[in-house]
N, C-alpha and C positions, 0 to 999 in steps of 0.2 A: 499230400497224404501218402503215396506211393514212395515217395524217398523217407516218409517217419516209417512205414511198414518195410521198407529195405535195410533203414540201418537196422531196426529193433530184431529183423533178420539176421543181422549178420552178429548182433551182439549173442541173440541163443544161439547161433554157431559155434562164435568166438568159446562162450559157456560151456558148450557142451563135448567142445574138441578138448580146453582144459581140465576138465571134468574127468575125460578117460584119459587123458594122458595122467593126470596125476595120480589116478585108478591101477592104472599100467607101471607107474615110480613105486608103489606102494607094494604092489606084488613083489618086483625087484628087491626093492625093499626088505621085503620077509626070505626071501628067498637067500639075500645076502648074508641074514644072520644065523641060516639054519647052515650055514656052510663049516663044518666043523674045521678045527683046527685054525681057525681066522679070529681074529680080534673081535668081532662083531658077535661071533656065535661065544667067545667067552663073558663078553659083555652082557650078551644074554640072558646067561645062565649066571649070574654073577661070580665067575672066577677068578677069586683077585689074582690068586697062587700062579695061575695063567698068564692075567696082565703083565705081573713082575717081568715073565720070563718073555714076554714079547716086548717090550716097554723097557726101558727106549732101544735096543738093541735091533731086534726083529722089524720092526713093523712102521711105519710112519703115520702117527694119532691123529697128523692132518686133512690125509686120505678119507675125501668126499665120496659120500654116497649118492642113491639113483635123485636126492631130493637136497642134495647140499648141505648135507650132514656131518658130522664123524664119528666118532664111538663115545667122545666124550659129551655128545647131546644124547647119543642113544643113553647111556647109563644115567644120565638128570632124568630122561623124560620117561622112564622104567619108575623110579621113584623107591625103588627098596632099598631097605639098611646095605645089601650086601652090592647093590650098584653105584650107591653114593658113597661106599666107601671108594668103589673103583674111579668113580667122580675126585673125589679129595685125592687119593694118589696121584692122579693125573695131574692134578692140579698142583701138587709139591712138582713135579716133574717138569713140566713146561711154563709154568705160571700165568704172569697177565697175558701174555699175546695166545694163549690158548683159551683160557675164563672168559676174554673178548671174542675170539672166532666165532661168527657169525652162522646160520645158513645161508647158505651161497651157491646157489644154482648158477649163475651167469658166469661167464667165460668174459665178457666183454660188456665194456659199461655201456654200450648201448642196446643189451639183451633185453627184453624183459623179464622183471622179478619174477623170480621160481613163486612156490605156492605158498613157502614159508619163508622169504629171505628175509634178511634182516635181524631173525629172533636167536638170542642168543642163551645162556643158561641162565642166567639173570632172571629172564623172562619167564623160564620153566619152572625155577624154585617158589617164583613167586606166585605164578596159574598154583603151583601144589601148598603153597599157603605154607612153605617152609621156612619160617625164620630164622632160622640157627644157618641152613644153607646161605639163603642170602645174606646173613652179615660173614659166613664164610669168604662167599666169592667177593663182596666188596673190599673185603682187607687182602683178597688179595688183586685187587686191580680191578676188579668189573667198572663196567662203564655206565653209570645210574641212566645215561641219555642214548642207550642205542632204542632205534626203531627197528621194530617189528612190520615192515610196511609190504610183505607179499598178500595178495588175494584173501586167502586163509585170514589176513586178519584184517582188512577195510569196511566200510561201512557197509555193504551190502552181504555181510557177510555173518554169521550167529556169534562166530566170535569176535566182535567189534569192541577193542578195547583200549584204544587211542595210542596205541603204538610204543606206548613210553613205557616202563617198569613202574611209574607212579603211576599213572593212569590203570594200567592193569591191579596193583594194589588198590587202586580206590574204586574198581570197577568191581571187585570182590570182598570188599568192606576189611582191609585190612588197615586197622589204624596204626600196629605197631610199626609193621615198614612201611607206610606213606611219610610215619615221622622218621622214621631210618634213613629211607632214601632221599628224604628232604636233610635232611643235617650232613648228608655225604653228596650234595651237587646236585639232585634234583630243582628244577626249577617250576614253580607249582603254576606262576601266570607266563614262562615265557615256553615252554614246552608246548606246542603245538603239532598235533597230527595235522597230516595229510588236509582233512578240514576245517582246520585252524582250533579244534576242539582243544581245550586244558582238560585238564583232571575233575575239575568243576562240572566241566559239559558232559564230562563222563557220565560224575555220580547222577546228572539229571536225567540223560537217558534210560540208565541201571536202577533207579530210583531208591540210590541212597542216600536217603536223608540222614542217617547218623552220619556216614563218612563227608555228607555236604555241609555239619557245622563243624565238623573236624577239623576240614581243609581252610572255614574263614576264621575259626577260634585259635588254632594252632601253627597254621601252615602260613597263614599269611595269604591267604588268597583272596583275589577280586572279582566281585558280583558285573565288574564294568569291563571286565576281558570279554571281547566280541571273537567269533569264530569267523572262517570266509563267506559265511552268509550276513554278517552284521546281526548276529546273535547274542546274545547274553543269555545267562542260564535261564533267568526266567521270560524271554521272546523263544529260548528254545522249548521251554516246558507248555509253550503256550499253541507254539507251531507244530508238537508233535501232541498233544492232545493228555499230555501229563497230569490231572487232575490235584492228585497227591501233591505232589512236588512243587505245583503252582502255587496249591495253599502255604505249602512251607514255607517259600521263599517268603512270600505275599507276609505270614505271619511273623518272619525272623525281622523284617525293614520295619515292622508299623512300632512305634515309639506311644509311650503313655504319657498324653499331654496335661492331664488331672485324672484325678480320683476322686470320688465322695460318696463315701460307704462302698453300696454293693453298685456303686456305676461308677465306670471306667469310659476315660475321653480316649481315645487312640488318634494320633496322626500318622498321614502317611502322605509321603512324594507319590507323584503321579508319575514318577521318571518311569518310562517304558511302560505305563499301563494307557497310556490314553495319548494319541498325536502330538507331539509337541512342534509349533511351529519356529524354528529355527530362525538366529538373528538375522541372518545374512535374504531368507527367505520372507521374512516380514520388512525388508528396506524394497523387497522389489526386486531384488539381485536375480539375472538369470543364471541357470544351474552349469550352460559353458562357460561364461566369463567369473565364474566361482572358480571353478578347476581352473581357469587360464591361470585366474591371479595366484593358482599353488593353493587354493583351499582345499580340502579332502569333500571328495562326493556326496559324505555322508552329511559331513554340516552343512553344503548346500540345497539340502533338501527336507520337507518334513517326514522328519522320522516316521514310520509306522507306528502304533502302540500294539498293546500286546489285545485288546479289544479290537481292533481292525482285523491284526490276524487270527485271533480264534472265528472271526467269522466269517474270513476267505477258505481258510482251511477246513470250516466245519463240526469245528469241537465246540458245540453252543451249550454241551453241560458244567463247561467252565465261566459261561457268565450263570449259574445261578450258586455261582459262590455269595455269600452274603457283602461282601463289601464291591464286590462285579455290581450286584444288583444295585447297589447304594447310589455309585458312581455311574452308574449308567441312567439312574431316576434323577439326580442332580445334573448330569449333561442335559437332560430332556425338559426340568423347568425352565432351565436357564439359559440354553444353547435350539435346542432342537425343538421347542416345542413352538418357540416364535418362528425360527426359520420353516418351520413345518403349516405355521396358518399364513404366513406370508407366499411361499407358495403353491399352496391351495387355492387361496383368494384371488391369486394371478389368471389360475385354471378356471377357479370357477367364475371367474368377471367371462372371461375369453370364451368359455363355452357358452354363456346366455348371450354374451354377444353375437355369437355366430349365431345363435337360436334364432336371435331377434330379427339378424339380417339376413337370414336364409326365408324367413316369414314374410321380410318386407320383398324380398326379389319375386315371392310367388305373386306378391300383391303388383295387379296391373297400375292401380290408383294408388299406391304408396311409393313405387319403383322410384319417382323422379323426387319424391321430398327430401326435406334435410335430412332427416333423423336416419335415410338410408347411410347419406355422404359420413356424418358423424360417426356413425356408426363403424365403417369400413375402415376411419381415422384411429379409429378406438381399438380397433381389432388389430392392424397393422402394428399399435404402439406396443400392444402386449404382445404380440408375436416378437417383437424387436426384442421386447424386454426376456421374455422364457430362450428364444435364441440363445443373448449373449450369455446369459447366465449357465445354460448347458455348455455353450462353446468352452466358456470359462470352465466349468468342471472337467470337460475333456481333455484342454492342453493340459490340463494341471496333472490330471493323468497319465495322459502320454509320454510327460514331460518324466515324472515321477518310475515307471516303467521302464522307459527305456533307459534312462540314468542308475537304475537296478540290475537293471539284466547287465551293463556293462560294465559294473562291477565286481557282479557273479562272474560274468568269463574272464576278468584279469585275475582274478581271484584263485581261480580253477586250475591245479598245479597235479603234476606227477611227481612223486619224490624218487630220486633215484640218485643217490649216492654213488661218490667213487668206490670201485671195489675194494674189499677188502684184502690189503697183501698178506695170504697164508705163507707162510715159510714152505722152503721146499717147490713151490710154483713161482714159474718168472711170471711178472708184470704184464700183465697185453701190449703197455705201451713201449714197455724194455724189447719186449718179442718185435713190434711192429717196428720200432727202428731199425733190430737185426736185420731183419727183414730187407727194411728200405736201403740199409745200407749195402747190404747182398746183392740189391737188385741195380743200386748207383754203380756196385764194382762191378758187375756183370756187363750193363751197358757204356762202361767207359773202354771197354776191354780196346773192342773196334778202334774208338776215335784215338785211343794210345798210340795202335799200331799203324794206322793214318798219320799222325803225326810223326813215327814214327818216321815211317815212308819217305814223306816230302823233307825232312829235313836229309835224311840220306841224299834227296838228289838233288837239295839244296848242296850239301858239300861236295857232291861230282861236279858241279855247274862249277864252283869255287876253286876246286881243283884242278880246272884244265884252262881257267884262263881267268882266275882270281874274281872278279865282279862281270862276269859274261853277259848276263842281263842286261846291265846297264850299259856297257858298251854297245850292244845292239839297240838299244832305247835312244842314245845318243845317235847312232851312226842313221837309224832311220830321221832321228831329228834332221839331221844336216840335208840329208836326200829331200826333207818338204821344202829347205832352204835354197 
């Protein structure tokens, strides 16, 4: 308990140190742009007339701000006619390797991500719902697939929008670019954030239902993409307490099996609404020698359904959806209600048993008869039997749990890309060889002139009596002789 109340310590630390630092980039920030005569203060005030005469001439567009910026994010994320036009200028000016430049706080790929790394103009046009921009910046080179992956925009965070330019389009019900960015290189089921989320898991969070049949009518997308939790939209809509969205889903799968008049048959797969027990887990198979043999975690185990987890989680206003209730009264005639008098009947034999033998032990004159011995027989066999039956539910548990959790932690990644090479800035690693190679010529200096040294007085030895060494190596030989 004391190491969870230290780290969860050190996490609102961590919080609240990034919090005023980025508070403190921010003021910097403003401060930068109110600095006349600079790029940043004509960008401001949107002065093309300015831009021309600094651009490309004066000034360098690549030059990072207190937050990993340059002027050409400042002028997208202003958003007026007369900044986007300084946006599009720039962009005749430098082309793709500028439309692609990133925010980029880190100096070194093993920094941690600034507060916005990653997010590029791409990403800004499409938060402003600007279509004409973004098929701008696509034609001229933007990258459909950069991540947005600093703080500012992960899951614990207000604006959580899966990292991706489609994701963020579908996260803001944008149907014309999710089809834009999809026909230009978007990838609707292999793009994954940081938590393995698609554009799918987006709309479930966001609770968009129009852009969630968009994405399987149009896009192409699948209801069977899992995220690093072993999610599907609908185990996610079910595990965050989605009501809406569960229905949709639930309603968009169910198929009409007959009609006749005003009654309608509907079918529907149980797939993810109710435990399915797995092949490999109904031959008997244990869950290490699955993984030994190369099977995946997931098929050697019974899946969760989405009814197990609405009721670990707590969201029990989503079983009185009307087909929840259906399937939850049909598991109970047919599954649970026997196993439910079965062991009841076990309980209640075991308890009148023990009545009966706790009655006979007080009895002086009954203590030594049969019906005690029988009895204790009796009682022992049902204990055996309630035992193994719990033992059994328990490894099955334990088994299932822990096989969980170690999937969640391989699972559990940091994304952190190579840095981006800005023009104009050397490489870290270009630097760090300079570097090594500065510091290799520095320390050979010495052993040079060491070497140096002894070969000089290698040639005095040579010079006064040709091999001098070895004459004395011989001459002492012959003296042991």
């Amino acid at each position: 308990m004391s190491e969870l109340r230290t780290s969860t310590a050190r996490k609102a630390i961590n919080a609240n140190t990034a919090l005023t630092a980025s508070k403190s980039k921010v003021v910097q920030q403003a401060k930068l742009m109110d600095s006349q005569g600079t790029a940043w203060y004509a960008v401001k005030y949107g002065n093309l007339e300015m831009i021309t005469k600094l651009f490309p001439s004066q000034c360098n567009v690549y030059a990072r701000g207190p937050v990993g910026e340059n002027v050409f994010h400042i002028a997208m994320l202003l958003n007026t006619p007369s900044t986007l036009a300084i946006a599009k200028y720039l962009v005749k000016l430098y082309g793709k390797t500028l439309v692609n430049t990133p925010y980029q706080e880190r100096k070194f790929e093993t920094d941690p991500p600034g507060q916005y790394e990653g997010e590029t103009a791409l990403h800004i046009s499409v938060v402003n719902h600007d279509f004409d921009m973004v098929k701008f910046l696509i034609q001229n080179g933007a990258d459909p697939r950069a991540r947005a992956y600093g703080p500012f925009f992960q899951a614990d965070s207000a604006l959580y929008y899966g990292e991706f330019p489609l994701s963020f389009a579908a996260c803001t019900g944008q149907k014309d670019i999710v089809s834009f960015l999809k026909r230009h290189g978007a990838r609707v089921n292999l793009d994954k954030d940081s938590n393995g989320n698609t554009a799918l898991h987006m709309c479930v969070l966001h609770d968009q239902m129009e852009m969630y049949d968009h994405l399987l009518e149009c896009c192409g997308a699948s209801e069977l993409v899992e995220n690093s939790h072993s999610q599907t939209p609908l185990m996610l809509a079910a595990a965050r307490g989605k009501l809406e969205m569960f229905q949709h889903i639930i309603s968009r799968r169910r198929r009409i099996a007959w009609a006749y008049g005003p009654v309608t048959s509907y079918s529907l797969s149980l797939r993810e609404l109710d435990s399915v027990t797995t092949i490999h887990a109904r031959k008997g198979a244990s869950v290490s020698s699955a993984v030994n043999n190369g099977i995946c975690i997931d098929e050697a185990l019974p899946r969760p359904g989405a009814i197990s987890t609405i009721v670990r989680k707590g969201h029990l206003d989503l079983l009185a959806e009307p087909l929840m209730q259906t399937l939850l009264n049909s598991k109970w005639q047919r599954f649970g209600k026997t196993s439910f008098l079965i062991h009841a009947s076990i309980y209640l034999v075991l308890v009148v048993a023990q009545t009966f033998l706790a009655w006979l032990h007080s009895s002086r004159t009954l203590f030594n008869s049969p019906a005690r011995s029988a009895l204790e027989y009796v009682s022992l066999l049902l204990l055996a039997v309630v035992f193994t039956i719990e033992l059994v539910d328990l490894v099955t548990w334990v088994q299932s749990v822990f096989a969980r959790f170690r999937l969640l932690q391989s699972d559990q990644y940091q994304y952190c890309p190579p840095l981006y090479v800005i023009p104009g800035e050397k490489s870290p690693a270009i630097e760090r060889k300079a570097s090594q190679n500065f510091l290799s010529r520095f320390m050979s200096q010495p052993s040079r002139a060491l070497g140096e040294k002894v070969e000089e007085a290698m040639g005095e030895d040579g010079g006064k009596g040709g091999n001098g060494r070895e004459d004395e190596v011989r001459r002492g030989m012959e003296g042991r002789e």
